[in-house]
Structures are given as structure tokens and as C-alpha cells.
PDB file of N, CA, C, O and CB in Angstrom:
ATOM      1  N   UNK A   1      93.811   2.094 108.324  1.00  0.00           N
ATOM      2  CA  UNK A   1      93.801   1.188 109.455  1.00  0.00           C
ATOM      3  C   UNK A   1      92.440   1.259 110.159  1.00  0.00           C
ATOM      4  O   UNK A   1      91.786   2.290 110.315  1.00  0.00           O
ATOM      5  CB  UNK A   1      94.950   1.528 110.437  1.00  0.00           C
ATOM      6  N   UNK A   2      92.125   0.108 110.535  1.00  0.00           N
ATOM      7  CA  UNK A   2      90.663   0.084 110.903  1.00  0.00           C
ATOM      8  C   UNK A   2      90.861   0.185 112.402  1.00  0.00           C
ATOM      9  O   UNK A   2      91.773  -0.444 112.939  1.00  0.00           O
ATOM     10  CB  UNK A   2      89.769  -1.303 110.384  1.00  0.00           C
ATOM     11  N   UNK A   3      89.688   1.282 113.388  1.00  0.00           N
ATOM     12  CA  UNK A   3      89.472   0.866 114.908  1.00  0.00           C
ATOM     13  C   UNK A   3      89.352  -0.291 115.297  1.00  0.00           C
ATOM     14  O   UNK A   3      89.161  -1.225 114.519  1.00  0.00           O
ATOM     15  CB  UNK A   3      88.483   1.313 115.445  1.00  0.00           C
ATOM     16  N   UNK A   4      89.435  -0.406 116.451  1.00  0.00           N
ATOM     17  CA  UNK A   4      88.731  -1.703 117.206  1.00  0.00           C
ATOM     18  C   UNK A   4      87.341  -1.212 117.334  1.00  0.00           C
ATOM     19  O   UNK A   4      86.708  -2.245 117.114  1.00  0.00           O
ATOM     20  CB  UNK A   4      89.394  -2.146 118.817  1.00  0.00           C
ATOM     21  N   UNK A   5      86.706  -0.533 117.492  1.00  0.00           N
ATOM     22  CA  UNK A   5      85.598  -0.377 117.582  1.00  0.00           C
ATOM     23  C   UNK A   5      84.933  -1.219 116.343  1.00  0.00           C
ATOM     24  O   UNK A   5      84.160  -2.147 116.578  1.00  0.00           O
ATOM     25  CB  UNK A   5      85.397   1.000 117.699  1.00  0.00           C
ATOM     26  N   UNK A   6      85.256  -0.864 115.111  1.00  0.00           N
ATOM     27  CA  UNK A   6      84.956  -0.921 113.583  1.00  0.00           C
ATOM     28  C   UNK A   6      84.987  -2.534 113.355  1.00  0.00           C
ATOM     29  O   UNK A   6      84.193  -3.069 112.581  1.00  0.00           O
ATOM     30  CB  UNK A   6      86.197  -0.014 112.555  1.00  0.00           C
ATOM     31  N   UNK A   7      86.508  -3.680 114.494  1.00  0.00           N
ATOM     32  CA  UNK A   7      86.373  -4.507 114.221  1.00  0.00           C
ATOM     33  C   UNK A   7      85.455  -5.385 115.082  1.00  0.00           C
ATOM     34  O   UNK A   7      85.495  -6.614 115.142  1.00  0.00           O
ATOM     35  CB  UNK A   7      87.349  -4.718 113.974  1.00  0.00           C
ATOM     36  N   UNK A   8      84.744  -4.686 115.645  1.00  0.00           N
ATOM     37  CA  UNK A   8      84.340  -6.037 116.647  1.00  0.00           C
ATOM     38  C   UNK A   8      82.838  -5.970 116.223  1.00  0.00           C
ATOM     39  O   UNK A   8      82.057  -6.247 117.134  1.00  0.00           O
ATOM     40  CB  UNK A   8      84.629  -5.865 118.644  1.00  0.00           C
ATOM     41  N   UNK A   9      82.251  -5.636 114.942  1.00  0.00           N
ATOM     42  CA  UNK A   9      81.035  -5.907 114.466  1.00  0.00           C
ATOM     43  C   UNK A   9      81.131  -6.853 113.903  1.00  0.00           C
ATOM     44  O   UNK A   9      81.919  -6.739 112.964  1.00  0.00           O
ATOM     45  CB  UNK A   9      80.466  -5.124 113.815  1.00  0.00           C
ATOM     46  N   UNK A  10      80.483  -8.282 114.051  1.00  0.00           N
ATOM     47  CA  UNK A  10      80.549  -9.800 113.299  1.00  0.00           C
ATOM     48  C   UNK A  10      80.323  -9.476 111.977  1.00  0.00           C
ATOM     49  O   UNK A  10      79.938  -8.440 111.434  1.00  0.00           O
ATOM     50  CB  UNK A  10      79.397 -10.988 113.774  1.00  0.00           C
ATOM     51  N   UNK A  11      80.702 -10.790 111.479  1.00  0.00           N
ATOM     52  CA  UNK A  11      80.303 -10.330 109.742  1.00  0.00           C
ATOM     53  C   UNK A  11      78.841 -10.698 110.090  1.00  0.00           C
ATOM     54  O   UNK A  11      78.327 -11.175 111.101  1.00  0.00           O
ATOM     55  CB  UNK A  11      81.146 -11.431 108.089  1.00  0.00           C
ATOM     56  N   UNK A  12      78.191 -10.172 108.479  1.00  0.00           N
ATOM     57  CA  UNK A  12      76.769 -10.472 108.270  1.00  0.00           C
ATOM     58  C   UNK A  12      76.340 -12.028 108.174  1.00  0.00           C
ATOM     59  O   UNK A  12      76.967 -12.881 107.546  1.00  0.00           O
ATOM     60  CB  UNK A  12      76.366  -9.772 106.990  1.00  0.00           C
ATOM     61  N   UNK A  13      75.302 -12.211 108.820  1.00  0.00           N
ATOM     62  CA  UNK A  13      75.053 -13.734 108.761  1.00  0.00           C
ATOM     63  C   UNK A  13      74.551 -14.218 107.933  1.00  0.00           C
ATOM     64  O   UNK A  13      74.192 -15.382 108.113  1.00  0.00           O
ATOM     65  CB  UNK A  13      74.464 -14.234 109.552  1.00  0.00           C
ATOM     66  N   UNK A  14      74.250 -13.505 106.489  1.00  0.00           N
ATOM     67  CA  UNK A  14      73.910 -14.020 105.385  1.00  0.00           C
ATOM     68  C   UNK A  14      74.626 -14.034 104.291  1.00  0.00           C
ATOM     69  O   UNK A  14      75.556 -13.231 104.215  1.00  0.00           O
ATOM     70  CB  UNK A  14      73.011 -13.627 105.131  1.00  0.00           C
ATOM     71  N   UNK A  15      74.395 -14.841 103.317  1.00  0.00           N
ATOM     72  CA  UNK A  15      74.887 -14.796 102.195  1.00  0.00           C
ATOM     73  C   UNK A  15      74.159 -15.074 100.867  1.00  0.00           C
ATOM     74  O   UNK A  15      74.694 -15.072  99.759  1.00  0.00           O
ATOM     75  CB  UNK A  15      75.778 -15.479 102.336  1.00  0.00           C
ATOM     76  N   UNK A  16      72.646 -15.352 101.179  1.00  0.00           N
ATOM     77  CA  UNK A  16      72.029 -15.743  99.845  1.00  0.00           C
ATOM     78  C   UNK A  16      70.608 -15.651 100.680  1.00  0.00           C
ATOM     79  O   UNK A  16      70.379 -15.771 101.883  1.00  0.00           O
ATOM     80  CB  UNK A  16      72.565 -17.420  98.993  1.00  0.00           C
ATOM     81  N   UNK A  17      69.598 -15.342  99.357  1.00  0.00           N
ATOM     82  CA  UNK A  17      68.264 -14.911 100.674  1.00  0.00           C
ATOM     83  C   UNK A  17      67.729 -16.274 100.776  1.00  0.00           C
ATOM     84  O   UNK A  17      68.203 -17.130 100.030  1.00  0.00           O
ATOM     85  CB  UNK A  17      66.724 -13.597 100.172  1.00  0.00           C
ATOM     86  N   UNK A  18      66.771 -16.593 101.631  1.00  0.00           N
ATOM     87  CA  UNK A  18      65.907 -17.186 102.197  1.00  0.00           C
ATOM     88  C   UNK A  18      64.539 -17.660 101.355  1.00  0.00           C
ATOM     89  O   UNK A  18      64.102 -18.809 101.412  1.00  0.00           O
ATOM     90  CB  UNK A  18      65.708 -16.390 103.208  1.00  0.00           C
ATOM     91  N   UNK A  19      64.022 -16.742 100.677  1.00  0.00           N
ATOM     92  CA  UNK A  19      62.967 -16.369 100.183  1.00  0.00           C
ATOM     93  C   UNK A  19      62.747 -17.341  99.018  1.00  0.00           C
ATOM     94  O   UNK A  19      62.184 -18.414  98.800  1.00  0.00           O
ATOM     95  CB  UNK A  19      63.019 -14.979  99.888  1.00  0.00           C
ATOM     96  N   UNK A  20      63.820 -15.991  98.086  1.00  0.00           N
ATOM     97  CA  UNK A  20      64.066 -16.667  96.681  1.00  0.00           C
ATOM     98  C   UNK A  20      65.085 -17.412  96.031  1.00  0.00           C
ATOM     99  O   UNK A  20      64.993 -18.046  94.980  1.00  0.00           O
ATOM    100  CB  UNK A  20      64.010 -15.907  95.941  1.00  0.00           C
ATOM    101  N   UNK A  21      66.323 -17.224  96.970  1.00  0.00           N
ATOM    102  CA  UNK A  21      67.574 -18.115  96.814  1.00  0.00           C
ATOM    103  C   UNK A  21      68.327 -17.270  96.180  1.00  0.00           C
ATOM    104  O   UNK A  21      69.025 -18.066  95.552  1.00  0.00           O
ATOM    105  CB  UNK A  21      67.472 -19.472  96.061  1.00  0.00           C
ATOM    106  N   UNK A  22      68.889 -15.706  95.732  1.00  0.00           N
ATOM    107  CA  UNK A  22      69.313 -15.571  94.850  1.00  0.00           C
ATOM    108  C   UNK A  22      70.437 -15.007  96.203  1.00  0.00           C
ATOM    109  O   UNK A  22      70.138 -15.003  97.397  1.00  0.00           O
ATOM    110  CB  UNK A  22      68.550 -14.888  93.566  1.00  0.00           C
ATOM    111  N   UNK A  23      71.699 -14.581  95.633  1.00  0.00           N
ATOM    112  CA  UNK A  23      72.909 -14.473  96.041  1.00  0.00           C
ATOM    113  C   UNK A  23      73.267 -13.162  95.644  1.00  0.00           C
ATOM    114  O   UNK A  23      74.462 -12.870  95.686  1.00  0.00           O
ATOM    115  CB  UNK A  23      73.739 -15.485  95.586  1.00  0.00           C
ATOM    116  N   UNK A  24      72.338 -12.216  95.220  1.00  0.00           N
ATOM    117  CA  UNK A  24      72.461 -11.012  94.454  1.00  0.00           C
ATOM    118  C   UNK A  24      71.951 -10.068  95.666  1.00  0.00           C
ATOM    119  O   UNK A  24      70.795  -9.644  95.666  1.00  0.00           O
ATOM    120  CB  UNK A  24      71.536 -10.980  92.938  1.00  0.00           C
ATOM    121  N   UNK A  25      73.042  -9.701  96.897  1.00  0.00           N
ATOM    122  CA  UNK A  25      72.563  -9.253  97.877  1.00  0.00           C
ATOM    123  C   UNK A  25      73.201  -7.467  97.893  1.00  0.00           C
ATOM    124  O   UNK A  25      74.162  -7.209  97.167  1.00  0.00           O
ATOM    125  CB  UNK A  25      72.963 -10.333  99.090  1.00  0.00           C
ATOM    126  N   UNK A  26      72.581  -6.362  98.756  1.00  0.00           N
ATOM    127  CA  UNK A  26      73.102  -5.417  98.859  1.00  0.00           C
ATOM    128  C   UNK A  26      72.624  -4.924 100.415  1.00  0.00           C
ATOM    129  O   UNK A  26      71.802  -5.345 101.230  1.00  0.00           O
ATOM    130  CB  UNK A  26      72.830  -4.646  97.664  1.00  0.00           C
ATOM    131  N   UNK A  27      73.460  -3.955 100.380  1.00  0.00           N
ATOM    132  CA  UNK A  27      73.818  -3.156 101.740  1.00  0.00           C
ATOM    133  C   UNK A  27      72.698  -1.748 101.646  1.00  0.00           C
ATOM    134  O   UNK A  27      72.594  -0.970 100.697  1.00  0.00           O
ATOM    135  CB  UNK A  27      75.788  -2.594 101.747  1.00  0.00           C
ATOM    136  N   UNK A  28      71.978  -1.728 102.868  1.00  0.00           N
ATOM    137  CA  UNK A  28      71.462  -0.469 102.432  1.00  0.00           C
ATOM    138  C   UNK A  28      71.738  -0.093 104.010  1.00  0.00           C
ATOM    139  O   UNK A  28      72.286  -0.709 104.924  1.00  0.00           O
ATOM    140  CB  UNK A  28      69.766  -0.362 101.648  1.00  0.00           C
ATOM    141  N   UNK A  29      70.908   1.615 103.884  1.00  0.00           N
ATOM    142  CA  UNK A  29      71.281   2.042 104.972  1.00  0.00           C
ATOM    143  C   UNK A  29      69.294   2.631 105.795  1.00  0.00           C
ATOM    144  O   UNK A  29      68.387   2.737 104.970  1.00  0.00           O
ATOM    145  CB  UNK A  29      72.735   3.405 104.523  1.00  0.00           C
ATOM    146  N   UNK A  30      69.102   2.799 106.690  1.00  0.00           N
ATOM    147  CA  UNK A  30      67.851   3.675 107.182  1.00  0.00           C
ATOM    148  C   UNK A  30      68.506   4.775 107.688  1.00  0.00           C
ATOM    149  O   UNK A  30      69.727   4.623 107.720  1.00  0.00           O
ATOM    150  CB  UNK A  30      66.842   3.021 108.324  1.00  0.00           C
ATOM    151  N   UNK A  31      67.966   6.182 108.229  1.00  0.00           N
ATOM    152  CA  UNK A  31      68.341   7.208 108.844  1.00  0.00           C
ATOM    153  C   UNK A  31      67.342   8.325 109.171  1.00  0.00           C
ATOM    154  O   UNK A  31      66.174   8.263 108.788  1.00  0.00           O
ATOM    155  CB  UNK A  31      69.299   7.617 108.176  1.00  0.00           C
ATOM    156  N   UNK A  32      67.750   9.186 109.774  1.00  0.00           N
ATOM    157  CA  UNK A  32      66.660  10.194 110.028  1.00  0.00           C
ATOM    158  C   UNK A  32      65.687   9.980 110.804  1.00  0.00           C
ATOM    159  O   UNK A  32      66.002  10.276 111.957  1.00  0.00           O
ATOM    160  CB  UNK A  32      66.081  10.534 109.046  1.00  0.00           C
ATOM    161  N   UNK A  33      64.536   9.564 110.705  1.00  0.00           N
ATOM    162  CA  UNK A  33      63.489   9.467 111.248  1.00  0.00           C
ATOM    163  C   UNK A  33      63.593   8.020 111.820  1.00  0.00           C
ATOM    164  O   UNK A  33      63.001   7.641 112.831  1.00  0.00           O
ATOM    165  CB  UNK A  33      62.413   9.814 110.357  1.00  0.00           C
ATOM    166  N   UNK A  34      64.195   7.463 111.256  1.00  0.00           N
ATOM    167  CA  UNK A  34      64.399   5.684 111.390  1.00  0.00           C
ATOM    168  C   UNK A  34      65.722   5.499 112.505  1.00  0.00           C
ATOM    169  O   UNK A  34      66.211   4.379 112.654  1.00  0.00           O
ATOM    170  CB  UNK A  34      64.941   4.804 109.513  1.00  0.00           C
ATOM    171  N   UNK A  35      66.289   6.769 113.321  1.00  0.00           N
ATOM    172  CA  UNK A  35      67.354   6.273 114.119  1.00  0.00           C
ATOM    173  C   UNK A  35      66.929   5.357 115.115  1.00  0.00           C
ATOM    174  O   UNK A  35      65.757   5.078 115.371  1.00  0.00           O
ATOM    175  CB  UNK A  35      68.050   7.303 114.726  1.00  0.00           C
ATOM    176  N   UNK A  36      67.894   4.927 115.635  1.00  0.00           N
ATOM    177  CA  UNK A  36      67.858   3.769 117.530  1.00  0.00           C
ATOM    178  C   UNK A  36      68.512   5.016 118.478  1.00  0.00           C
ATOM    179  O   UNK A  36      69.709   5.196 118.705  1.00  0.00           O
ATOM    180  CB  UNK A  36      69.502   1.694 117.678  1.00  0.00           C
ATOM    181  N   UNK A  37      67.286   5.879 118.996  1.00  0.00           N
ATOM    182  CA  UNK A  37      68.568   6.509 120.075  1.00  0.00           C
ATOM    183  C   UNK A  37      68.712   5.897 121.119  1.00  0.00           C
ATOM    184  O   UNK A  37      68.158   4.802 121.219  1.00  0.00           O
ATOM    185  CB  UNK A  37      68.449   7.888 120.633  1.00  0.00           C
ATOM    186  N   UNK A  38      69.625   6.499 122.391  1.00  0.00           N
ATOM    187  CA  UNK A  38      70.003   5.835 123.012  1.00  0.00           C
ATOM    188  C   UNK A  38      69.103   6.292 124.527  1.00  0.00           C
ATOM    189  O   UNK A  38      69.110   5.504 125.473  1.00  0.00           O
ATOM    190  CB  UNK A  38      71.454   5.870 122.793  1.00  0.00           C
ATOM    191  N   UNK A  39      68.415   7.521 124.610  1.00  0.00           N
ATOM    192  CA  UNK A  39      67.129   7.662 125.540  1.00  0.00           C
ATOM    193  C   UNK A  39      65.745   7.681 124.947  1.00  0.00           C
ATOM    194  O   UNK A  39      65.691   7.751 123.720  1.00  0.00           O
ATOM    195  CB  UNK A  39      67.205   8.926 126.287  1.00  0.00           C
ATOM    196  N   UNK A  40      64.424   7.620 125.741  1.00  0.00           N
ATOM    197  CA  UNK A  40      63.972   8.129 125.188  1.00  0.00           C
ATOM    198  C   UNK A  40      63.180   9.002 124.462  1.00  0.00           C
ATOM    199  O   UNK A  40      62.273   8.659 123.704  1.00  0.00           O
ATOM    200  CB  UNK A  40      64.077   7.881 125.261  1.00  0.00           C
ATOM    201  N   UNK A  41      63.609  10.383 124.752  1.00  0.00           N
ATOM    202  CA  UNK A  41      63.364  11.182 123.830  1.00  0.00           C
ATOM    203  C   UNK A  41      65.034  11.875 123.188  1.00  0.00           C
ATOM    204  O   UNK A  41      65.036  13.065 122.872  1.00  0.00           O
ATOM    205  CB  UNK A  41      62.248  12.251 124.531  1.00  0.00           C
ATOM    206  N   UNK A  42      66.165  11.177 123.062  1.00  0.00           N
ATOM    207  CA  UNK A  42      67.306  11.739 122.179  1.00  0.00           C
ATOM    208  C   UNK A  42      66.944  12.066 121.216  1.00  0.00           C
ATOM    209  O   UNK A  42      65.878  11.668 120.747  1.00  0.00           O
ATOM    210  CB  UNK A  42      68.297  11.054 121.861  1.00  0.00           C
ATOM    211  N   UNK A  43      67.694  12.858 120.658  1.00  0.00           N
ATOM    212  CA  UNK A  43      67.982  13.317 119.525  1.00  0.00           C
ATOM    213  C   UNK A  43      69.299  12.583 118.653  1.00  0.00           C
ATOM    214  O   UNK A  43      69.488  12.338 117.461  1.00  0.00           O
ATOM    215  CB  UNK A  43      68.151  14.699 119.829  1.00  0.00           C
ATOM    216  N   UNK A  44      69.993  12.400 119.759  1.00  0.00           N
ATOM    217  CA  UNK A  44      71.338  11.717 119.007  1.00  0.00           C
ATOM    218  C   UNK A  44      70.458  10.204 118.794  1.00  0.00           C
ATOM    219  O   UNK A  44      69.471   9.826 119.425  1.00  0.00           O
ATOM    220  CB  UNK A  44      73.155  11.595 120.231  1.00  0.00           C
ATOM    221  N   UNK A  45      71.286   9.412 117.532  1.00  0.00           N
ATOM    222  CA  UNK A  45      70.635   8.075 117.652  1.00  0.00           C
ATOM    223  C   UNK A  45      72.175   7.074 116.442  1.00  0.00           C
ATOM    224  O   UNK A  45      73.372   7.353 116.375  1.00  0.00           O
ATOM    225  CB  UNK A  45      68.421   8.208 116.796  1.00  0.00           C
ATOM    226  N   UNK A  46      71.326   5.872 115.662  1.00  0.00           N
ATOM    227  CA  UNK A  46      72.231   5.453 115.552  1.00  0.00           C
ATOM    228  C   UNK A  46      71.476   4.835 114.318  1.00  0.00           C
ATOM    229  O   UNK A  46      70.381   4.285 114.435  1.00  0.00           O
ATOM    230  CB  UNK A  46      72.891   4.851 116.666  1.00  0.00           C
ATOM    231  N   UNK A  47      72.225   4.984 112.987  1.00  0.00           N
ATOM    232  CA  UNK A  47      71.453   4.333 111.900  1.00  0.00           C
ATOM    233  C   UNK A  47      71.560   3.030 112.282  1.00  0.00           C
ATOM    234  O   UNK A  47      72.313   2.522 113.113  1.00  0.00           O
ATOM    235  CB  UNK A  47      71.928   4.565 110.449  1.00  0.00           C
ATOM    236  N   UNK A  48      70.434   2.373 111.345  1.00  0.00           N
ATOM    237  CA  UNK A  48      70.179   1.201 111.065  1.00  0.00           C
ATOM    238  C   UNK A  48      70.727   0.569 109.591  1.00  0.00           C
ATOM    239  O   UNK A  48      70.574   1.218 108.556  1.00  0.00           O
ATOM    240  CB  UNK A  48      68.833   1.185 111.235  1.00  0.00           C
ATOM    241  N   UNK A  49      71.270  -0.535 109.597  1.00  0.00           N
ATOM    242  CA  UNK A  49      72.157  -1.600 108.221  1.00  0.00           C
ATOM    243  C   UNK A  49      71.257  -2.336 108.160  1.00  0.00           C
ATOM    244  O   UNK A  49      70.593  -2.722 109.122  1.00  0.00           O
ATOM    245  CB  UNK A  49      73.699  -2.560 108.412  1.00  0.00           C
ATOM    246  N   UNK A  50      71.100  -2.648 106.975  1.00  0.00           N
ATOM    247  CA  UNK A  50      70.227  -3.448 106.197  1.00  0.00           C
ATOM    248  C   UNK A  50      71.055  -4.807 105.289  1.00  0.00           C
ATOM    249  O   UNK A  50      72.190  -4.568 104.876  1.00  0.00           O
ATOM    250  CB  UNK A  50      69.475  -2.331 105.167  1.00  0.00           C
ATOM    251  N   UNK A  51      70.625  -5.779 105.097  1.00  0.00           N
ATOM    252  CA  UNK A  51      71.137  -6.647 104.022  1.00  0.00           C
ATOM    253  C   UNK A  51      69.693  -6.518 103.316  1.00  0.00           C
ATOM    254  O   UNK A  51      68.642  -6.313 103.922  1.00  0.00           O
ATOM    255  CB  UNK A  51      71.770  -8.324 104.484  1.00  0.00           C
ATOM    256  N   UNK A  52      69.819  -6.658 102.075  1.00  0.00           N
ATOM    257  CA  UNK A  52      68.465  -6.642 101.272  1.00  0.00           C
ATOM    258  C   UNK A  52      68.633  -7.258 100.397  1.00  0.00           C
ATOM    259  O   UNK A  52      69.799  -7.069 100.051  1.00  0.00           O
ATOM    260  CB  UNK A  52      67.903  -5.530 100.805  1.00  0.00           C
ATOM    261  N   UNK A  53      67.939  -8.262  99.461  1.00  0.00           N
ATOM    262  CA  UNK A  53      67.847  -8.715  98.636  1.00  0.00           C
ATOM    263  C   UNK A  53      67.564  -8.356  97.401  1.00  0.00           C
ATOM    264  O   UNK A  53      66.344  -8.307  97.240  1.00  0.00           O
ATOM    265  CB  UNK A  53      67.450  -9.235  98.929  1.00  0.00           C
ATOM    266  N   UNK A  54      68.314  -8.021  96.235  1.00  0.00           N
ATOM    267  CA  UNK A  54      67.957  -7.263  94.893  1.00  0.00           C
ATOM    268  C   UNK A  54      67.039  -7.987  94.105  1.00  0.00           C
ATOM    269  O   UNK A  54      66.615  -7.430  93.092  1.00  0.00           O
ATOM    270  CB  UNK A  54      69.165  -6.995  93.999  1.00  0.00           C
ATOM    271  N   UNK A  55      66.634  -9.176  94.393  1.00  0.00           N
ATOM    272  CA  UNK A  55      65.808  -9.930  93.473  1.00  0.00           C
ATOM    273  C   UNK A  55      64.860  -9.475  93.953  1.00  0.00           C
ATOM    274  O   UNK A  55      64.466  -8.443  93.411  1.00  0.00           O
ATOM    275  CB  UNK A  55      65.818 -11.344  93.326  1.00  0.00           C
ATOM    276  N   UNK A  56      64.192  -9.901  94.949  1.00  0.00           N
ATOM    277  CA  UNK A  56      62.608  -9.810  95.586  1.00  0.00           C
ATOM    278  C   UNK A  56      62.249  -8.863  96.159  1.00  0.00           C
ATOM    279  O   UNK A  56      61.087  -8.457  96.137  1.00  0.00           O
ATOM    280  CB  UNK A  56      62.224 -10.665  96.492  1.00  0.00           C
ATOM    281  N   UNK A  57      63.602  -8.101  97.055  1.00  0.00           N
ATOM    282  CA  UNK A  57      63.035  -7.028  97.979  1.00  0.00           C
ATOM    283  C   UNK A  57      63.046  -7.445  99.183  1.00  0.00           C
ATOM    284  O   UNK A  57      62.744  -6.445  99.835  1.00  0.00           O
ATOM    285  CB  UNK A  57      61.729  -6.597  97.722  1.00  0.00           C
ATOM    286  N   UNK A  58      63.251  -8.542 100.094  1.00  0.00           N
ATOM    287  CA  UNK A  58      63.417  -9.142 101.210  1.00  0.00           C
ATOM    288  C   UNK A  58      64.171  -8.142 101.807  1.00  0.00           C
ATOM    289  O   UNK A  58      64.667  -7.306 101.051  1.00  0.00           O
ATOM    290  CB  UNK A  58      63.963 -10.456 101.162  1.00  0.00           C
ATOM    291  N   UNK A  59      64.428  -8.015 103.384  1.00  0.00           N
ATOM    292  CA  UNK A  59      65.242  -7.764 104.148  1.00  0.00           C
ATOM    293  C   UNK A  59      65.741  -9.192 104.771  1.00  0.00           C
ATOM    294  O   UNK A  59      65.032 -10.177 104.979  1.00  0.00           O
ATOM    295  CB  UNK A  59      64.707  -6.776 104.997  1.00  0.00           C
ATOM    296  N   UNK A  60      67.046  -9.063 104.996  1.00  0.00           N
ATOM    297  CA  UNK A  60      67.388 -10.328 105.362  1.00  0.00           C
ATOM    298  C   UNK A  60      68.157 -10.136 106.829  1.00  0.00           C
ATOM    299  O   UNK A  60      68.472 -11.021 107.625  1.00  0.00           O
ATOM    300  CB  UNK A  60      68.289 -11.021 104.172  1.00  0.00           C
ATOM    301  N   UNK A  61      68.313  -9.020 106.908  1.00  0.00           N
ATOM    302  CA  UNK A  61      68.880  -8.540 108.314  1.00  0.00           C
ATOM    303  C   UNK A  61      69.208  -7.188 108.723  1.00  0.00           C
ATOM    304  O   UNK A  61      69.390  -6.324 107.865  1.00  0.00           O
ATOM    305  CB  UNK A  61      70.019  -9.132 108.535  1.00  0.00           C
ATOM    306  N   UNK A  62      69.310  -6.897 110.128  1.00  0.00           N
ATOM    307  CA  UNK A  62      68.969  -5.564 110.163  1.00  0.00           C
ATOM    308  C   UNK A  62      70.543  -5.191 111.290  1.00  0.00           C
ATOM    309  O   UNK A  62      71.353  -6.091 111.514  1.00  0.00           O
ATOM    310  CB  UNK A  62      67.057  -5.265 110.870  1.00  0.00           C
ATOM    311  N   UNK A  63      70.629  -4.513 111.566  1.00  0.00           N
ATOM    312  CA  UNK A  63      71.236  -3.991 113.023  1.00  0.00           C
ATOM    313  C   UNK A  63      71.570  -2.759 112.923  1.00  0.00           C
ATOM    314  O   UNK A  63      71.324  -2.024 111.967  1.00  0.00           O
ATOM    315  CB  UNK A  63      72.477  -4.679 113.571  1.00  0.00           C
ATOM    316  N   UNK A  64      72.256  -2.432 114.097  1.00  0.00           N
ATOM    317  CA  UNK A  64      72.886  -0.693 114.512  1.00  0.00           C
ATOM    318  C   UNK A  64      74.083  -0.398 113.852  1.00  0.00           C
ATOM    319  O   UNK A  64      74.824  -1.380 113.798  1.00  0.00           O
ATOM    320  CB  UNK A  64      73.337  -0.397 116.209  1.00  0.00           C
ATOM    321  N   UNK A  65      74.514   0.582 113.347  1.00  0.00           N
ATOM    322  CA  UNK A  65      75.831   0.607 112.685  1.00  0.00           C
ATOM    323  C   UNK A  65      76.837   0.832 113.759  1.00  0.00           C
ATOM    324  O   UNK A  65      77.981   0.412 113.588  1.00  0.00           O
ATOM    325  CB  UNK A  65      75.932   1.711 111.571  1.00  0.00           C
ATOM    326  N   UNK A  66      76.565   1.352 114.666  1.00  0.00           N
ATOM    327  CA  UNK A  66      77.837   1.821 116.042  1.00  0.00           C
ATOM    328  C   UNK A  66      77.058   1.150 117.020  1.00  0.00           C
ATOM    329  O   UNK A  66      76.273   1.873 117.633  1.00  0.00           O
ATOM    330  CB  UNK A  66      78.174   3.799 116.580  1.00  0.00           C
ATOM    331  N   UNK A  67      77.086  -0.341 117.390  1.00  0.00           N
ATOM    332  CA  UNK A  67      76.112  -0.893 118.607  1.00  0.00           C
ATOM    333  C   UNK A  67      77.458  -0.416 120.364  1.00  0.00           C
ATOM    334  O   UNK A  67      77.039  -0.529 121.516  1.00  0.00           O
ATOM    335  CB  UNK A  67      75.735  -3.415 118.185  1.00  0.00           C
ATOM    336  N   UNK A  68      79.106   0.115 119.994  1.00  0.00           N
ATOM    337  CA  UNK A  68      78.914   0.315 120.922  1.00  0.00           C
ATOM    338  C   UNK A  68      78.817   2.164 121.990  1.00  0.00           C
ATOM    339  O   UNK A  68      79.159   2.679 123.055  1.00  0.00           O
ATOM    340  CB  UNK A  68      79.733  -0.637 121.068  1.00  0.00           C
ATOM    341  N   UNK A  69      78.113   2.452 120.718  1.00  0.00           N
ATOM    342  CA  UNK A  69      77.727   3.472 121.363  1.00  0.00           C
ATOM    343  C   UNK A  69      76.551   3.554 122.603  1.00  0.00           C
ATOM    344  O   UNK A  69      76.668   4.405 123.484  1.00  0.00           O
ATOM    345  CB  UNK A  69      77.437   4.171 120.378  1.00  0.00           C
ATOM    346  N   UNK A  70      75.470   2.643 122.591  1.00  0.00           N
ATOM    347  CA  UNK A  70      74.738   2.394 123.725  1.00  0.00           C
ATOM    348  C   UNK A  70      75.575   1.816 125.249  1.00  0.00           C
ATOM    349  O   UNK A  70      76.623   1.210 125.473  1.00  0.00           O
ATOM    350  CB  UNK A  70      73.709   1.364 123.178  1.00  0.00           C
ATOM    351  N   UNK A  71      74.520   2.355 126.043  1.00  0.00           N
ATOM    352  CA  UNK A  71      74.959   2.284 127.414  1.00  0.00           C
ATOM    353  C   UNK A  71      75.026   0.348 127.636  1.00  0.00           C
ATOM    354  O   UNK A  71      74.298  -0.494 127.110  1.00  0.00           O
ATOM    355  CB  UNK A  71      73.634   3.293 128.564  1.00  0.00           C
ATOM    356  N   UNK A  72      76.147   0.159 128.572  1.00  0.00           N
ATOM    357  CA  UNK A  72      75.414  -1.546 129.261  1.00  0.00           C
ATOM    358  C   UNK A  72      74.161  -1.781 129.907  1.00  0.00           C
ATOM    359  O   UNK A  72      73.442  -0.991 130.519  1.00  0.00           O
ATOM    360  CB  UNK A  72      76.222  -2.161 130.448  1.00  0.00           C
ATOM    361  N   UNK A  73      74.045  -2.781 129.710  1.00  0.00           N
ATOM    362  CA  UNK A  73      72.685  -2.927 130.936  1.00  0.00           C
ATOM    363  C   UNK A  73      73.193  -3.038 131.947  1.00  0.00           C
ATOM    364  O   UNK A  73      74.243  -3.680 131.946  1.00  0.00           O
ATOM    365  CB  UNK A  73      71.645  -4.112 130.956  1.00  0.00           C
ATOM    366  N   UNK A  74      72.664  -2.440 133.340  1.00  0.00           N
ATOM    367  CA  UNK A  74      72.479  -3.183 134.170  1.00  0.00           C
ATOM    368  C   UNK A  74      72.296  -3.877 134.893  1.00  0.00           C
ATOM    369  O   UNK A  74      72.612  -3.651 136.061  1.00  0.00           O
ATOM    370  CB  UNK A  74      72.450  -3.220 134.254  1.00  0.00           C
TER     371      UNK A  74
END
């Protein structure tokens, strides 16, 4: 059973790249050195999702994997 947290990330807004047209898409991940923390100098942070394109190498989109772990704005 999935959280609500888990469901309220939209689907991905792509489906075929831009670039080269191909539909041969994958999921990658960044981490480590590449987190979003949430001050700044944290330590805690928040990977980054990728859509990538297997033909060319494009990135086609990016975001936070847990966006609601950050604070609201004020």
C-alpha cells in the first residue's frame, strides 16, 4: 500500500525526448554530493530523479524524490 506522501508526486511530464524523438526513456537517480538539503550548510538532503534519454543522453527532467520534506515558504 502506497503513502500519501508517495502519492502526491505528479507523474513525469514526459514521455518521448525532445531532442531525438526516441521513446526509449529511463529513470536514473543523483546522490551524495549531488543532494538538495534543506539548510544551508545540512547534511541531511534529498536525492535528485532524473528522466534520461537512452538514445542520446538528454536529461529530460529533473526533481526531488521527497519534495515534502522541505520547509513552506513563508
Amino acid at each position: 500500500m502506497m503513502k500519501y506522501r508517495e502519492t502526491k508526486q505528479p507523474q513525469i511530464p514526459v514521455n518521448h525526448c525532445a531532442w531525438c524523438g526516441s521513446y526509449d526513456l529511463e529513470i536514473g537517480w543523483q546522490q551524495n554530493e549531488a543532494i538538495v538539503t534543506f539548510r544551508r550548510n545540512g547534511l541531511l538532503g534529498n536525492r535528485l530523479k532524473y528522466v534520461i534519454c537512452r538514445n542520446c543522453g538528454a536529461v529530460l527532467y529533473q526533481c526531488v524524490v521527497e519534495p515534502w520534506r522541505f520547509p513552506q515558504v513563508e
